[in-house]
KEDO-770801 format. One line per field, with one value per residue: residue number from 1; residue in three letters; x, y, z of N, C-alpha, C in turn. Coordinates in pm, whole numbers, m for minus. Example, Ala and Ser with C-alpha at 12.3 -4.5 7.8 and 13.67 -1.06 7.14 Angstrom:
! residues 2
seq <- (1:2)
type <- (ALA:SER)
n.X <- (1319:1285)
n.Y <- (m569:m225)
n.Z <- (780:708)
ca.X <- (1230:1367)
ca.Y <- (m450:m106)
ca.Z <- (780:714)
c.X <- (1320:1290)
c.Y <- (m330:3)
c.Z <- (780:787)
This chain:
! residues 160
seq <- (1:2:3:4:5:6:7:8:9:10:11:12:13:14:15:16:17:18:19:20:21:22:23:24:25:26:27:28:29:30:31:32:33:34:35:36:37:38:39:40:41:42:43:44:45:46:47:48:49:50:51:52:53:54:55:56:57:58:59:60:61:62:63:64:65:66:67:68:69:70:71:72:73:74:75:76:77:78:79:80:81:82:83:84:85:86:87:88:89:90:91:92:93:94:95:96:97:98:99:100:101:102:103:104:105:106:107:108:109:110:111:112:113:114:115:116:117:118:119:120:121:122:123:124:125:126:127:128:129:130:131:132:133:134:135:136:137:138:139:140:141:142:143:144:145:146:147:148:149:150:151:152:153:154:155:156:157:158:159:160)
type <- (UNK:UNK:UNK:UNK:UNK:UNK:UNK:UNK:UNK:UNK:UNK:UNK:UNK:UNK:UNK:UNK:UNK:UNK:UNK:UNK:UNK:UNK:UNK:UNK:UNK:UNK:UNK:UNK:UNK:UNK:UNK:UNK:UNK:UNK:UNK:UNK:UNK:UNK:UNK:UNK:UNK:UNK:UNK:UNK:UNK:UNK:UNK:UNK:UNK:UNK:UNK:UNK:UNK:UNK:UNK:UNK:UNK:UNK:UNK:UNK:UNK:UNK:UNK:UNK:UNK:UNK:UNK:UNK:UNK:UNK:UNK:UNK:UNK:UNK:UNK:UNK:UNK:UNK:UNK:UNK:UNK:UNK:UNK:UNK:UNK:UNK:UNK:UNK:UNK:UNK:UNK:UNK:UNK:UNK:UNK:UNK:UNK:UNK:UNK:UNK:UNK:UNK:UNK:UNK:UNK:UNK:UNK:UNK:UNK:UNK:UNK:UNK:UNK:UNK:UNK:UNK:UNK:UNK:UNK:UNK:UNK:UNK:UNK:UNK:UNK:UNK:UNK:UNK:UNK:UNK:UNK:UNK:UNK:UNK:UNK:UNK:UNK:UNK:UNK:UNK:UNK:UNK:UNK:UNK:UNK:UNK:UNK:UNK:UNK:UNK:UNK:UNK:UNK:UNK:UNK:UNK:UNK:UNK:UNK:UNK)
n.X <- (3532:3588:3741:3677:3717:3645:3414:3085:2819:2482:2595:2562:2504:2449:2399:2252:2116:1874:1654:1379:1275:1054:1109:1323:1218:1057:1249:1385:1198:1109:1346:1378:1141:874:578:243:168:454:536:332:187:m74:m201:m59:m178:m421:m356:m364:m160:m157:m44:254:462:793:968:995:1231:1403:1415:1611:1824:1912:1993:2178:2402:2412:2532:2814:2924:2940:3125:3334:3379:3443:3649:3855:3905:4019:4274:4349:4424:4666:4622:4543:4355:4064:3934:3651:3499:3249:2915:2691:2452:2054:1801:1444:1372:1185:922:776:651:479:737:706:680:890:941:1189:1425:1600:1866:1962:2202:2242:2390:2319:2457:2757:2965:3248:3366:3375:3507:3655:3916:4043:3875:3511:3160:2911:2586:2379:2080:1954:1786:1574:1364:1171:1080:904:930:864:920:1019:1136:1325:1585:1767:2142:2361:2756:3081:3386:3676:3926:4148:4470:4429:4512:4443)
n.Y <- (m2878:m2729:m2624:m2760:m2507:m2284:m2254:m2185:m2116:m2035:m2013:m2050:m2196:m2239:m2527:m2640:m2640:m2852:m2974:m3143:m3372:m3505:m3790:m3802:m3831:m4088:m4270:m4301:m4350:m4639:m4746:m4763:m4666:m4795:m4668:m4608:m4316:m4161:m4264:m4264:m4027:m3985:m4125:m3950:m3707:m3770:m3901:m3754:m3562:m3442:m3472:m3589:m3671:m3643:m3904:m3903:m3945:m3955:m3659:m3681:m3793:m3665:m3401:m3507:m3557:m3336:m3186:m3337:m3251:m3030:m2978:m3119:m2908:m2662:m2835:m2811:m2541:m2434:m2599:m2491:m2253:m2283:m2358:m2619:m2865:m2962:m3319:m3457:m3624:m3868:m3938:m3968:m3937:m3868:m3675:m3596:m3576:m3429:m3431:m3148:m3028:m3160:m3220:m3184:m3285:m3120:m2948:m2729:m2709:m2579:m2608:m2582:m2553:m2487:m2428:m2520:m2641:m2660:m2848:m2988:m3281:m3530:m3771:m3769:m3633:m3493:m3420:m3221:m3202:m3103:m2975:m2993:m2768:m2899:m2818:m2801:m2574:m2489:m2337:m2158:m2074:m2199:m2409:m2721:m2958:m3070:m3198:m3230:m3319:m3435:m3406:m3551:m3336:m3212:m3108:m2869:m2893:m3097:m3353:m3748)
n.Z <- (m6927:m6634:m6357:m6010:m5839:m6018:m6073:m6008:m5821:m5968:m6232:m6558:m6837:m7182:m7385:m7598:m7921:m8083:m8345:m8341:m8575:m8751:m8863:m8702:m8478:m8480:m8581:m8315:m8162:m8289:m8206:m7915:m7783:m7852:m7885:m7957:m8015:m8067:m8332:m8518:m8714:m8698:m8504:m8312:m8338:m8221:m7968:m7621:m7645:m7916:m8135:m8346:m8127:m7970:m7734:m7468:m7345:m7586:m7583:m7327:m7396:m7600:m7504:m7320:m7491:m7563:m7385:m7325:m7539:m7490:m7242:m7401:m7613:m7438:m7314:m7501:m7578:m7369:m7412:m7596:m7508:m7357:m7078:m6793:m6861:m6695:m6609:m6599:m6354:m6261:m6256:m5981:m6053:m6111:m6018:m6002:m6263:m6540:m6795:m6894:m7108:m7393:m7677:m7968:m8292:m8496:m8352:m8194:m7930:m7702:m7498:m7143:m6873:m6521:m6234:m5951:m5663:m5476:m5364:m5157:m5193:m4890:m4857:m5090:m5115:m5386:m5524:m5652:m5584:m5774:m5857:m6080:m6261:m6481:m6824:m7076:m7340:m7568:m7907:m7844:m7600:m7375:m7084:m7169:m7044:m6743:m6564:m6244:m6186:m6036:m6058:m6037:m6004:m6055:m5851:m5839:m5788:m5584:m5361:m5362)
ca.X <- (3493:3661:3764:3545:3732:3608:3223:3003:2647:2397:2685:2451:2587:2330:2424:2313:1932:1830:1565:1310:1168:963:1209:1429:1141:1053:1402:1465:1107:1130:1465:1416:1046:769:460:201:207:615:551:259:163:m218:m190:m21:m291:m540:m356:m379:m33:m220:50:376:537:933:1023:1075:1374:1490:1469:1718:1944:1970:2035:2271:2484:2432:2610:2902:3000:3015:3215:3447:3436:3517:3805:3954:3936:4097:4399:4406:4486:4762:4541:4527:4180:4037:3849:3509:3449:3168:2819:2620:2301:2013:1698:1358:1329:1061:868:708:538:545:778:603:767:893:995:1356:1483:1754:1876:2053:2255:2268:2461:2251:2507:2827:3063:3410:3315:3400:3535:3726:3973:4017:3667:3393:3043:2849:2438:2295:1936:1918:1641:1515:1340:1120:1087:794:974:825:1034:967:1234:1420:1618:1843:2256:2502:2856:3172:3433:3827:3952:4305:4619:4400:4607:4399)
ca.Y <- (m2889:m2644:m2657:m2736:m2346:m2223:m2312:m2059:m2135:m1969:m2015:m2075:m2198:m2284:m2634:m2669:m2655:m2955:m3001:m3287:m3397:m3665:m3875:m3848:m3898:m4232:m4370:m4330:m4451:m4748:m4856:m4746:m4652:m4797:m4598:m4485:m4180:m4191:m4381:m4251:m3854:m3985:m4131:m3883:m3637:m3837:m3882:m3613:m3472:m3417:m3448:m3646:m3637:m3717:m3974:m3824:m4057:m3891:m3570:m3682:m3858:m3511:m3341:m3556:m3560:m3170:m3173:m3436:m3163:m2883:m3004:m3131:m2757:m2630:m2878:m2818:m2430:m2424:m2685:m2401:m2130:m2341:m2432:m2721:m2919:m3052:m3427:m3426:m3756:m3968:m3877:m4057:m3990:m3782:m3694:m3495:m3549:m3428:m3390:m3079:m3024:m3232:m3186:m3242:m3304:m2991:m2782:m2694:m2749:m2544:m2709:m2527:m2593:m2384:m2481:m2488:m2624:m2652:m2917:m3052:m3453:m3514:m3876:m3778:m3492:m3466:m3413:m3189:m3241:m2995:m3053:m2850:m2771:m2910:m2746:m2773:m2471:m2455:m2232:m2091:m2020:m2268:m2497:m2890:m3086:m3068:m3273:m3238:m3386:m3457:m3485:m3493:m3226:m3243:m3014:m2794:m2925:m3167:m3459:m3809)
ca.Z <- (m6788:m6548:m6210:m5857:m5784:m6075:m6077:m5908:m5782:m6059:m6332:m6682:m6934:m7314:m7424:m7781:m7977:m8148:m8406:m8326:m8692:m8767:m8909:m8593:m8356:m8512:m8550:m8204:m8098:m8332:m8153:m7786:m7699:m7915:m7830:m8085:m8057:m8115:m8448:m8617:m8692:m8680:m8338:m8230:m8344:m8170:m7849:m7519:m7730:m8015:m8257:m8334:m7975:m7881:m7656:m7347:m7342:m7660:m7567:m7247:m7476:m7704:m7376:m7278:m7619:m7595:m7245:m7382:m7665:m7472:m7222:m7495:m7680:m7268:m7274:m7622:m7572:m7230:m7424:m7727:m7438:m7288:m6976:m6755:m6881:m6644:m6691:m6548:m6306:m6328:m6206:m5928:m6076:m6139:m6000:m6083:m6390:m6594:m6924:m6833:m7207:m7505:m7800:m8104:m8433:m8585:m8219:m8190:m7828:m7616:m7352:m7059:m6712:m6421:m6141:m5824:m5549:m5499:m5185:m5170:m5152:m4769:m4875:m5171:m5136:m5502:m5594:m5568:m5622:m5810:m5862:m6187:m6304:m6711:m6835:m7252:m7375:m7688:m7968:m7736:m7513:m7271:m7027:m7201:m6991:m6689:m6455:m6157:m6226:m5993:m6091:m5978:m6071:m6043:m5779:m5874:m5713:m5444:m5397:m5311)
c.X <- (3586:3681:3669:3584:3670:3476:3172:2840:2591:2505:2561:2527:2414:2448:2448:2143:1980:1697:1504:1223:1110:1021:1305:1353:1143:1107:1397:1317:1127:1214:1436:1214:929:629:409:201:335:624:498:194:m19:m287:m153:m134:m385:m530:m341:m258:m64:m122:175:437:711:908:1033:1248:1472:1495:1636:1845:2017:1966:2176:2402:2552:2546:2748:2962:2993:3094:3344:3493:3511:3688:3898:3965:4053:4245:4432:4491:4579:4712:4544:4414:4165:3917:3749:3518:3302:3049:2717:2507:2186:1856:1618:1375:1199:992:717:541:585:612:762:750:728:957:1143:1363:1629:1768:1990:2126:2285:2297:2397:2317:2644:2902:3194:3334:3458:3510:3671:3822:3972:3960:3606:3247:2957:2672:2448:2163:1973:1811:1629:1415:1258:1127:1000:848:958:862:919:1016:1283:1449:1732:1966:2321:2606:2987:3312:3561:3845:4124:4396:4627:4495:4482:4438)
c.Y <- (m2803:m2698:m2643:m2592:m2296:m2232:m2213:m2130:m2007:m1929:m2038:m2067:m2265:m2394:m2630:m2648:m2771:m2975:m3131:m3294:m3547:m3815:m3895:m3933:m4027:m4253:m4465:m4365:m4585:m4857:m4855:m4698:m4598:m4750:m4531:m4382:m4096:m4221:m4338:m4087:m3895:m4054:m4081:m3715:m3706:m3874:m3773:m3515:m3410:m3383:m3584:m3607:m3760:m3756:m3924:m3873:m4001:m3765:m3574:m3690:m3685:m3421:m3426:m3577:m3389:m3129:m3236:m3325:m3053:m2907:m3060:m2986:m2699:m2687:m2832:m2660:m2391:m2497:m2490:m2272:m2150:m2415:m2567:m2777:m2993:m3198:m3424:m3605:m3836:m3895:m3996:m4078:m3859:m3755:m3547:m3448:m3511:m3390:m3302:m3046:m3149:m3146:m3276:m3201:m3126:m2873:m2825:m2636:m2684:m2580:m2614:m2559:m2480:m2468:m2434:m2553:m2721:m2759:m2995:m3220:m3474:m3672:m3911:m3655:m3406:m3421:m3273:m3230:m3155:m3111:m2850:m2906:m2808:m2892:m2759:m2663:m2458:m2333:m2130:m2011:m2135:m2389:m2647:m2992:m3021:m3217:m3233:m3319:m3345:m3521:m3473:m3427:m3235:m3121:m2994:m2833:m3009:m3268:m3608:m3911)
c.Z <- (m6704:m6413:m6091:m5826:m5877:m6108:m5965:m5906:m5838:m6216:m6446:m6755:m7070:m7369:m7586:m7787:m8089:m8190:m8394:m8461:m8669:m8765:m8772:m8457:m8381:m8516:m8416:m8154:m8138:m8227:m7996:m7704:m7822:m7915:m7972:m8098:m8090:m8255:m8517:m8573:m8679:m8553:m8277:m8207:m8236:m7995:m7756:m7590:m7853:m8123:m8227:m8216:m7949:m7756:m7568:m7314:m7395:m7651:m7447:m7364:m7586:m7579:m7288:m7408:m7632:m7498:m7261:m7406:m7657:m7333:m7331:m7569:m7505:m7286:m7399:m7668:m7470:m7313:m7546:m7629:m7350:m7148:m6933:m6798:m6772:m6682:m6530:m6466:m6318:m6255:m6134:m5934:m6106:m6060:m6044:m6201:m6440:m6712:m6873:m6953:m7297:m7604:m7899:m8233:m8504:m8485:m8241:m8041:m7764:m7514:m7292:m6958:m6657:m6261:m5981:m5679:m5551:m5357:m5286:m5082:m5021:m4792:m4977:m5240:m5245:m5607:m5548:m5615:m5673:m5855:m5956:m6248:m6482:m6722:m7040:m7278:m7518:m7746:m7903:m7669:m7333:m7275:m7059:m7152:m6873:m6584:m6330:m6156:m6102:m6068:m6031:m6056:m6028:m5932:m5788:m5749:m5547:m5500:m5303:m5189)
């Protein structure tokens, strides 16, 4: 995670790609979002998805794991080059989300962030507040996820 100075509005950074198989879809429907067409490749044929279709849920969740572990590579590069790391604060939330296509069993998923705006939290010297576009990406080429993140971001040598 870097610094609120060092974040630029239209920064892009590529997360990670993750393979959605069959086997993973169903797991994570089984446990978290039972829906036939989640469960079974012949209901999923049969419904408007016309195939085995991820969770929308689980694509977040593998977007959100992807986002985890590259802030952690961020922080544990920045420690290898002597660098201050900074630790990322908590996030107040998210909006516009959306499952733009389905991902069907078998697509492979890149998920991106691009940093669309940038303030020094008026409340919390310390802080700033950054808002980025997460976006997923099929082998297609065509955008299957996004949502809108606020979080808040450490600011270099503020004092609270």
């Amino acid at each position: 995670m870097p610094f609120y100075e060092d974040i630029k509005v239209g920064q892009r950074g590529e997360l990670g790609s993750f393979t959605f198989t069959a086997e993973l879809i169903k797991k994570f429907a089984g446990q978290f979002d039972p829906q036939r067409f989640h469960l079974d490749e012949e209901e999923g044929r049969k419904s408007l998805f016309g195939g085995l279709t991820a969770s929308g849920w689980h694509v977040a969740a593998v977007c959100m794991k992807l986002m985890v572990a590259y802030a952690q590579r961020h922080a544990r590069h920045a420690a290898e080059r002597g660098d201050e790391v900074a630790i990322g604060g908590p996030s107040p939330g998210f909006r516009d989300l959306r499952w733009i296509k389905p991902v069907l069993a078998g697509d492979t998923v890149t998920f991106f962030s691009e940093v669309e705006s940038l303030r020094a939290s008026s409340t919390r010297p310390e802080w700033g507040i950054v808002q980025a576009r997460n976006t997923g990406t099929n082998q297609r080429g065509e955008l299957v996820f996004s949502f809108l993140a606020t979080g808040f971001v450490p600011r270099r040598n503020a004092k609270p």
